[in-house]
The first five atom37 places (N, CA, C, CB, O) and aatype in JSON, in Angstrom:
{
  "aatype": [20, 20, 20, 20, 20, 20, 20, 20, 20, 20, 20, 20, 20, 20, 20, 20, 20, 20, 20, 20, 20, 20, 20, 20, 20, 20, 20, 20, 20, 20, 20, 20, 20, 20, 20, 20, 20, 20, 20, 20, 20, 20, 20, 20, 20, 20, 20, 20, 20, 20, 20, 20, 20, 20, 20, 20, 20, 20, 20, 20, 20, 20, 20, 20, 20, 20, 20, 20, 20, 20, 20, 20, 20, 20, 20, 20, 20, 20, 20, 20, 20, 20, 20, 20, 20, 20, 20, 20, 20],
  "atom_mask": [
    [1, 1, 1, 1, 1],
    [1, 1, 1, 1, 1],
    [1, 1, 1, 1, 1],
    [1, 1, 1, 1, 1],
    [1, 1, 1, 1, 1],
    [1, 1, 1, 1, 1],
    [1, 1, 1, 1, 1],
    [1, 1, 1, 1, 1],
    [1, 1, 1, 1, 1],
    [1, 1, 1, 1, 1],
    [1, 1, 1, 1, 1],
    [1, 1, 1, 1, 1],
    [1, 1, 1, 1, 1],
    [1, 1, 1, 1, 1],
    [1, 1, 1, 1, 1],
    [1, 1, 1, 1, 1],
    [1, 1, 1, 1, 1],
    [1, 1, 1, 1, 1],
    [1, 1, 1, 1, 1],
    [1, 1, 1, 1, 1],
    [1, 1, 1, 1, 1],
    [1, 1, 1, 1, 1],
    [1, 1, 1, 1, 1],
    [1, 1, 1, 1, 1],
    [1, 1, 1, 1, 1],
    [1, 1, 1, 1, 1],
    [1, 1, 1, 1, 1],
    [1, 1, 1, 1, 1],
    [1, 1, 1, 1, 1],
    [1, 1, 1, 1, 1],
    [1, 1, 1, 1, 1],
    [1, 1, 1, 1, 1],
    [1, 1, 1, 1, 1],
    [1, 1, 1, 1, 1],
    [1, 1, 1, 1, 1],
    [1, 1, 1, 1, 1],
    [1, 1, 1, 1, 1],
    [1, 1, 1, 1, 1],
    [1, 1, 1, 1, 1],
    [1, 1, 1, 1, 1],
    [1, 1, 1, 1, 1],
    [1, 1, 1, 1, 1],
    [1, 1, 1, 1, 1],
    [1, 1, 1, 1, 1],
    [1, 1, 1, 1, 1],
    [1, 1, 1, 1, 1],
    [1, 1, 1, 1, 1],
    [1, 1, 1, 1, 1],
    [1, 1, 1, 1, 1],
    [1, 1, 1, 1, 1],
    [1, 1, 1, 1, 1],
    [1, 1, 1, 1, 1],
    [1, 1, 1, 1, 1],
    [1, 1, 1, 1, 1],
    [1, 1, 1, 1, 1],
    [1, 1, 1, 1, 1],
    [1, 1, 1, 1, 1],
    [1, 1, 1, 1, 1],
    [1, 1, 1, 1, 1],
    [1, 1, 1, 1, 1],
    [1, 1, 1, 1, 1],
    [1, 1, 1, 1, 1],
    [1, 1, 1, 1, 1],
    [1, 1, 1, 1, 1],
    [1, 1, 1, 1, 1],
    [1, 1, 1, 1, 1],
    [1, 1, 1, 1, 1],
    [1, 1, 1, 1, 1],
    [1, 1, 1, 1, 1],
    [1, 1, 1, 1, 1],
    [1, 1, 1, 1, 1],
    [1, 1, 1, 1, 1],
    [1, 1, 1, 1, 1],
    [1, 1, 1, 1, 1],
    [1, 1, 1, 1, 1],
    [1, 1, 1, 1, 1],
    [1, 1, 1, 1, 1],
    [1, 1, 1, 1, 1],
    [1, 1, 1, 1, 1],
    [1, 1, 1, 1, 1],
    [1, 1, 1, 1, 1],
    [1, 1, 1, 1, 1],
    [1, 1, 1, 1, 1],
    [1, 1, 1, 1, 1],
    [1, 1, 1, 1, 1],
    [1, 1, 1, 1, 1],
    [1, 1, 1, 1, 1],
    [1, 1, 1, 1, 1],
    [1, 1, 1, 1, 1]
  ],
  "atom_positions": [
    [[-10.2, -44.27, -10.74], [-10.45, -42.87, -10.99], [-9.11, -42.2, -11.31], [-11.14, -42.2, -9.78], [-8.16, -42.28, -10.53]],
    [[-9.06, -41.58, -12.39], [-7.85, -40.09, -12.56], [-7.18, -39.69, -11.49], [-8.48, -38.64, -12.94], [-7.7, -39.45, -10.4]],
    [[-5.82, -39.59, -11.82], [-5.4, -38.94, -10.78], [-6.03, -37.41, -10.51], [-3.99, -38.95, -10.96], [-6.31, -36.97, -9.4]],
    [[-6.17, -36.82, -11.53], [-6.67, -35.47, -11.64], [-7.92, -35.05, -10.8], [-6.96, -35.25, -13.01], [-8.24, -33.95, -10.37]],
    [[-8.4, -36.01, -10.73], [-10.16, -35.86, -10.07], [-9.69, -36.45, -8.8], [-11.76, -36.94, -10.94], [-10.55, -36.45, -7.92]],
    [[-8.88, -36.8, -8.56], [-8.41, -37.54, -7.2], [-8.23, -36.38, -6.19], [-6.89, -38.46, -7.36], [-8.88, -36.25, -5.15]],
    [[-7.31, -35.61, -6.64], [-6.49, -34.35, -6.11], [-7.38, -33.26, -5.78], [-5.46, -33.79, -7.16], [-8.44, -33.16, -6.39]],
    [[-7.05, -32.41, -4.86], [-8.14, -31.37, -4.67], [-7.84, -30.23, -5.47], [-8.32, -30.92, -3.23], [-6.69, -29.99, -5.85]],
    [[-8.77, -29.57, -5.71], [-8.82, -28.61, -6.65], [-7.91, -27.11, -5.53], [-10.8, -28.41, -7.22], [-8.31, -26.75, -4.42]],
    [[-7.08, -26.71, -6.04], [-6.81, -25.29, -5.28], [-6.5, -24.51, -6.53], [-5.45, -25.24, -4.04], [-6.32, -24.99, -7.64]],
    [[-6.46, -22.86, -6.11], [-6.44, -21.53, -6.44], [-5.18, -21.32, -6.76], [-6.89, -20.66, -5.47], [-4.36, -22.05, -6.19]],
    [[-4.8, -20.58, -7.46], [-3.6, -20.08, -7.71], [-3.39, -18.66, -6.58], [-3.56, -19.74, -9.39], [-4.15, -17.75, -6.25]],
    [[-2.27, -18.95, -6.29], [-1.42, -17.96, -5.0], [-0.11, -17.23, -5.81], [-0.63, -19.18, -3.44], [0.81, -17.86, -6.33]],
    [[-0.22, -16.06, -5.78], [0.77, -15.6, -6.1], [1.44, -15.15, -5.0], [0.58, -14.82, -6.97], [0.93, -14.85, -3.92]],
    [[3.24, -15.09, -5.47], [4.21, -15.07, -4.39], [4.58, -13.8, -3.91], [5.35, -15.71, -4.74], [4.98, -13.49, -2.79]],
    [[4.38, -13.06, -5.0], [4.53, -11.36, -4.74], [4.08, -10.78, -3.71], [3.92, -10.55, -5.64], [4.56, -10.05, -2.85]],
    [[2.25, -11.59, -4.11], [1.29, -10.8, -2.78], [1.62, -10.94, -1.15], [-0.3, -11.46, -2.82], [1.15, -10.26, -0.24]],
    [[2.64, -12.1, -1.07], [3.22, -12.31, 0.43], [4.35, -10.82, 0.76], [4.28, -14.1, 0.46], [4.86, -10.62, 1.86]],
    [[4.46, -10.36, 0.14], [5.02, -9.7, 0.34], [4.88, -7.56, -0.39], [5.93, -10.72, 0.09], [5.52, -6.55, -0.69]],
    [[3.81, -8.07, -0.31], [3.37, -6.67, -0.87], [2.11, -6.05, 0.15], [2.77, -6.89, -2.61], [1.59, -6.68, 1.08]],
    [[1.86, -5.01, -0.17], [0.5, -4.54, 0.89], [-0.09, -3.33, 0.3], [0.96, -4.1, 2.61], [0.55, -2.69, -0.54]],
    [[-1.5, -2.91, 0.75], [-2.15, -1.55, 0.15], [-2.46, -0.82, 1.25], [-3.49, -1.7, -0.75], [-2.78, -1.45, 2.26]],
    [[-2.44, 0.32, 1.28], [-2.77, 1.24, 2.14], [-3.34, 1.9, 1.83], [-2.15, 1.75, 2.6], [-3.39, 2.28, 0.66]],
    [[-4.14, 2.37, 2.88], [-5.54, 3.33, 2.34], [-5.1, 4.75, 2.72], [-7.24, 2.94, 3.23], [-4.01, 4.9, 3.28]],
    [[-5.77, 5.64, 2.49], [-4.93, 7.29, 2.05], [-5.52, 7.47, 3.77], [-5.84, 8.83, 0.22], [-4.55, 7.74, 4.48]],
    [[-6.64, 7.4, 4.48], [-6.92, 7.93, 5.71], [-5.95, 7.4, 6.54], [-8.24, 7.68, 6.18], [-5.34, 8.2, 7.25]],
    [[-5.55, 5.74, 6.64], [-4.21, 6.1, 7.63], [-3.43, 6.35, 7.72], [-3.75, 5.79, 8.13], [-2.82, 5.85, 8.67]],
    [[-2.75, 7.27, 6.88], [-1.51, 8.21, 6.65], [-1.5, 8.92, 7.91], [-1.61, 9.27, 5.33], [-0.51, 9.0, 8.64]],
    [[-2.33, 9.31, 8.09], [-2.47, 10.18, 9.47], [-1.89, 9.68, 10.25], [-3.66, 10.42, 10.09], [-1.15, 10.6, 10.62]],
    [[-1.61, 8.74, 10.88], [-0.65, 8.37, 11.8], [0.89, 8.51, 11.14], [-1.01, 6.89, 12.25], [1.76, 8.32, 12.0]],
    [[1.41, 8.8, 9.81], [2.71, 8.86, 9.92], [3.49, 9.81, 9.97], [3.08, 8.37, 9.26], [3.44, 10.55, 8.99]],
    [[4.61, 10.23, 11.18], [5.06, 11.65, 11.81], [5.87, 11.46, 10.37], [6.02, 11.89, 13.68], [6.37, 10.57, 9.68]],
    [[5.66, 12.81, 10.36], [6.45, 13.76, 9.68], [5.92, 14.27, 8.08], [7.86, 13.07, 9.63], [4.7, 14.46, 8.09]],
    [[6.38, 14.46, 7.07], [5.81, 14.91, 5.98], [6.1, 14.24, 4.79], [6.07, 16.11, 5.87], [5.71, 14.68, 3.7]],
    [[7.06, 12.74, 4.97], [7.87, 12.06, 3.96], [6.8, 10.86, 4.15], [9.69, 11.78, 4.27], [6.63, 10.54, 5.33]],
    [[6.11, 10.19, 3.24], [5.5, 8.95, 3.55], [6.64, 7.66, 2.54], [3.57, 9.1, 2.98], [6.35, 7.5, 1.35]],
    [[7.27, 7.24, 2.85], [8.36, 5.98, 2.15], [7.83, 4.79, 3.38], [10.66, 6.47, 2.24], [7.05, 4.81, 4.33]],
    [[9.02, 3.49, 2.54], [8.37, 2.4, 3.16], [8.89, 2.28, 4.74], [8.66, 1.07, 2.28], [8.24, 1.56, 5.5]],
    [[10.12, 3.02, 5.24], [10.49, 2.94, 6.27], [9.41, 3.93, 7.2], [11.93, 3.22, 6.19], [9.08, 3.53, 8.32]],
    [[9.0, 4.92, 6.81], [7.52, 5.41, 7.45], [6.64, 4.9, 8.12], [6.78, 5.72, 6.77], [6.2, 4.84, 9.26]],
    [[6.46, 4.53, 7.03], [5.18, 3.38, 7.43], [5.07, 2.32, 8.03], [4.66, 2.87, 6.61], [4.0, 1.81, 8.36]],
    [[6.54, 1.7, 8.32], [6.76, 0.63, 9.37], [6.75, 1.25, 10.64], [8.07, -0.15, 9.21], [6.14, 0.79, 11.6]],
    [[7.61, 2.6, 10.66], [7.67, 3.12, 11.99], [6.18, 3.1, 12.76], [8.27, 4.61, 11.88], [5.92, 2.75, 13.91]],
    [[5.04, 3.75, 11.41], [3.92, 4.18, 12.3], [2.65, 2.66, 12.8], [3.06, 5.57, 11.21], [1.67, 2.7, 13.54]],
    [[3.23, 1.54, 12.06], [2.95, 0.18, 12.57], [1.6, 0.31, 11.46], [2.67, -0.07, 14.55], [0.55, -0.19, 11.83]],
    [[1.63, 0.87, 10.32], [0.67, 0.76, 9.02], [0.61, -0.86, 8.5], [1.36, 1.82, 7.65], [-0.27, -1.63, 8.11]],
    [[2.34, -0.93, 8.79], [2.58, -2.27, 7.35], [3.7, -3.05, 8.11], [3.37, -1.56, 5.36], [4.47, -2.42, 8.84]],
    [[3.79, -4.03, 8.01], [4.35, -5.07, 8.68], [6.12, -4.83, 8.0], [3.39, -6.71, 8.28], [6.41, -4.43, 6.87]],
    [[6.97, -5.19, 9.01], [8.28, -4.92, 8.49], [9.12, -5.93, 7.25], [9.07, -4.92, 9.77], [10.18, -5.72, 6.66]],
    [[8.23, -7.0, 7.15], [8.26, -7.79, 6.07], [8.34, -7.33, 4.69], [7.31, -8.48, 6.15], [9.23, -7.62, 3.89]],
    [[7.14, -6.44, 4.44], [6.88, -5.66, 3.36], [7.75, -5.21, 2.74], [6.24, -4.82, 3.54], [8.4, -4.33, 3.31]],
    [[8.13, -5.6, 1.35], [8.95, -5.1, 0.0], [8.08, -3.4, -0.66], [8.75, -6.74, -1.47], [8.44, -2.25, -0.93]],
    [[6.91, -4.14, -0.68], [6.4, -3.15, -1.69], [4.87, -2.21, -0.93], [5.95, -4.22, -3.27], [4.2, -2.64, 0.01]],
    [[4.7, -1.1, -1.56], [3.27, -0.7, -0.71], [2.71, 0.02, -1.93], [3.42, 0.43, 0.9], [3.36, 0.22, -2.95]],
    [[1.55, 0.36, -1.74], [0.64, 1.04, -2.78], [-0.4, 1.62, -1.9], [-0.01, 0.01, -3.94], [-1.12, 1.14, -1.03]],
    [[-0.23, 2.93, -2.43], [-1.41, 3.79, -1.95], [-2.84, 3.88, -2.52], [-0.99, 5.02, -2.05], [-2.77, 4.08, -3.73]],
    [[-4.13, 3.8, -2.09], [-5.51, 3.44, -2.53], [-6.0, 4.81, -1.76], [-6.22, 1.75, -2.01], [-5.69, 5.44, -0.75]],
    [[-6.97, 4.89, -2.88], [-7.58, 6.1, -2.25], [-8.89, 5.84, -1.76], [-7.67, 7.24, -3.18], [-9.82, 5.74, -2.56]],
    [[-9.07, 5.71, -0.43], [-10.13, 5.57, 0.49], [-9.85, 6.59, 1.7], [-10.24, 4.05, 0.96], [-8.96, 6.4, 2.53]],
    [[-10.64, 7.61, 1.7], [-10.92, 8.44, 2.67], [-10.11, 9.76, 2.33], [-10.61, 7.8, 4.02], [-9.65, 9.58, 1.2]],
    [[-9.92, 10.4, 2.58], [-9.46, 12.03, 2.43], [-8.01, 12.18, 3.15], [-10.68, 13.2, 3.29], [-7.83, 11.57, 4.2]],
    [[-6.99, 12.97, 2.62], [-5.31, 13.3, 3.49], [-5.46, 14.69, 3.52], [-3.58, 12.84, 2.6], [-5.8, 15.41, 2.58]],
    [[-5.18, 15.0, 4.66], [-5.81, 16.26, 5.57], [-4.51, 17.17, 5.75], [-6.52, 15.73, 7.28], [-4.42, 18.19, 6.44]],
    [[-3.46, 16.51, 4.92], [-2.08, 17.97, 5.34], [-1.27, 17.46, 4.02], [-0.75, 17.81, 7.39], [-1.38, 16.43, 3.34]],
    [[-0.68, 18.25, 3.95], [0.37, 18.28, 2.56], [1.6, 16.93, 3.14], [1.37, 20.38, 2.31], [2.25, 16.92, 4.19]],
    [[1.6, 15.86, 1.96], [2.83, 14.71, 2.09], [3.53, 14.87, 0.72], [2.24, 12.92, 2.32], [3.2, 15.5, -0.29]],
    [[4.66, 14.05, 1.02], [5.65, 13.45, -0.15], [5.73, 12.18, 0.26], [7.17, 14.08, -0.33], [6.08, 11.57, 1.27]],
    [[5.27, 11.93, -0.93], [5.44, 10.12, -1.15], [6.49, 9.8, -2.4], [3.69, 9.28, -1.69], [6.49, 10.07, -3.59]],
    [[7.57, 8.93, -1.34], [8.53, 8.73, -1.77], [8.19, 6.93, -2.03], [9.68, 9.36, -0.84], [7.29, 6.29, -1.48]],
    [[9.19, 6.41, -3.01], [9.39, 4.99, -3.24], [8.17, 4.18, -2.76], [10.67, 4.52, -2.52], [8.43, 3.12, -2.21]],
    [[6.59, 4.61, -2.93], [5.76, 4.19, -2.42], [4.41, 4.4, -3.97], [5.71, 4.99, -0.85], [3.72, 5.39, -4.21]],
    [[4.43, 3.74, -4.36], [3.41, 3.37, -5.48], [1.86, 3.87, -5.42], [3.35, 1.85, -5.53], [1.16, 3.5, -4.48]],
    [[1.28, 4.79, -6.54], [0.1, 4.89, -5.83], [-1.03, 4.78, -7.41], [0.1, 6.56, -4.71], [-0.76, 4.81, -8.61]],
    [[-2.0, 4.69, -6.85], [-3.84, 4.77, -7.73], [-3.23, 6.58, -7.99], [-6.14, 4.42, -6.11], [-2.53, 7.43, -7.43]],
    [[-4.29, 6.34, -9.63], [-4.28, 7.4, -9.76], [-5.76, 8.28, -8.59], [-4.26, 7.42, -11.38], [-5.8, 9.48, -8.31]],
    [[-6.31, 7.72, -8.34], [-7.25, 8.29, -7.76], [-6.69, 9.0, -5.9], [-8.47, 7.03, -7.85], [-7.28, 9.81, -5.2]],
    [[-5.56, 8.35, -5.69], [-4.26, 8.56, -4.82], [-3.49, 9.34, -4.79], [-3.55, 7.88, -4.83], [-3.27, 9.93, -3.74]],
    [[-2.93, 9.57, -5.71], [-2.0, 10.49, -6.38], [-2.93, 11.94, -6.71], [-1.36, 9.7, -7.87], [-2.35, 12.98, -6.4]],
    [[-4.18, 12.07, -7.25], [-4.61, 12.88, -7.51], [-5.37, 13.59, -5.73], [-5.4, 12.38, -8.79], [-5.34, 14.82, -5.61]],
    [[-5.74, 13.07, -4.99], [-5.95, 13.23, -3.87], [-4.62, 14.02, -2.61], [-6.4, 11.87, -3.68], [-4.61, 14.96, -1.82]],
    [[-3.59, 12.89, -3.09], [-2.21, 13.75, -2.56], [-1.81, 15.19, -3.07], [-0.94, 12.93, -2.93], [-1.37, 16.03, -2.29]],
    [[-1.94, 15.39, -4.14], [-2.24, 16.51, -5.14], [-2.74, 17.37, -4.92], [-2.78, 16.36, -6.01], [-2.14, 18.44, -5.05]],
    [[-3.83, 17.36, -4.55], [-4.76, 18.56, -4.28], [-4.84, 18.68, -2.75], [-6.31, 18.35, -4.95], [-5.57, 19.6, -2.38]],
    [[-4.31, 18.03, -1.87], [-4.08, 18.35, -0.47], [-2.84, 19.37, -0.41], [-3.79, 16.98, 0.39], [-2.62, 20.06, 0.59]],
    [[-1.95, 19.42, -1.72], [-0.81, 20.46, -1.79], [0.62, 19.45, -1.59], [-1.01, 21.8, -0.4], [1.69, 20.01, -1.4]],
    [[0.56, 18.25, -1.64], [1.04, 17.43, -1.26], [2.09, 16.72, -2.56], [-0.03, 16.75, -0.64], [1.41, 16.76, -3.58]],
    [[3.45, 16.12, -2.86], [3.64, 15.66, -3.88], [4.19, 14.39, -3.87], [4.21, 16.4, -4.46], [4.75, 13.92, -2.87]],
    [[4.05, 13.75, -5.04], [4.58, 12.06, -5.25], [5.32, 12.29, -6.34], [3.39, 10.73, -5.58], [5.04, 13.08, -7.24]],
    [[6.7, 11.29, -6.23], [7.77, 11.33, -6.44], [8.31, 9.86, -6.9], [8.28, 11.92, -5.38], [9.49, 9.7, -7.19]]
  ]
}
């Protein structure tokens, strides 16, 4: 038999995703103060201290005015931060 058919079939893994993460817009709420960046969000135990990169997803509603700094977001995110009075940067 082939070596090919021998071998098990696996998925492709990308290396980025080890080190990237998404955050959803409702647990913002746990992060003090009014600056959301990636050192934030480690403080408030959102995202593991590993994390290079973060991205904001819009699931659930942000209930006070933020600035999101060096933190990537959905437009559906951004437009939500927006209209809470809130700005991304």
């Amino acid at each position: 038999m082939p070596l090919q058919r021998r071998l098990p079939k696996v998925g492709f893994r990308s290396k980025k995703s080890a080190d990237a993460a998404e955050v959803l817009l409702y647990r913002l709420v746990k992060v003090a103060g009014d600056v959301v960046d990636l050192a934030s969000l480690v403080a408030a135990g959102i995202i593991s201290g590993d994390i290079k990169r973060a991205k904001l997803v819009k699931q659930g509603e942000v209930t006070r005015a933020l600035t999101v700094r060096g933190v990537a977001c959905t437009e559906g995110a951004k437009a939500a931060i927006l209209a809470a009075g809130g700005s991304v940067e």
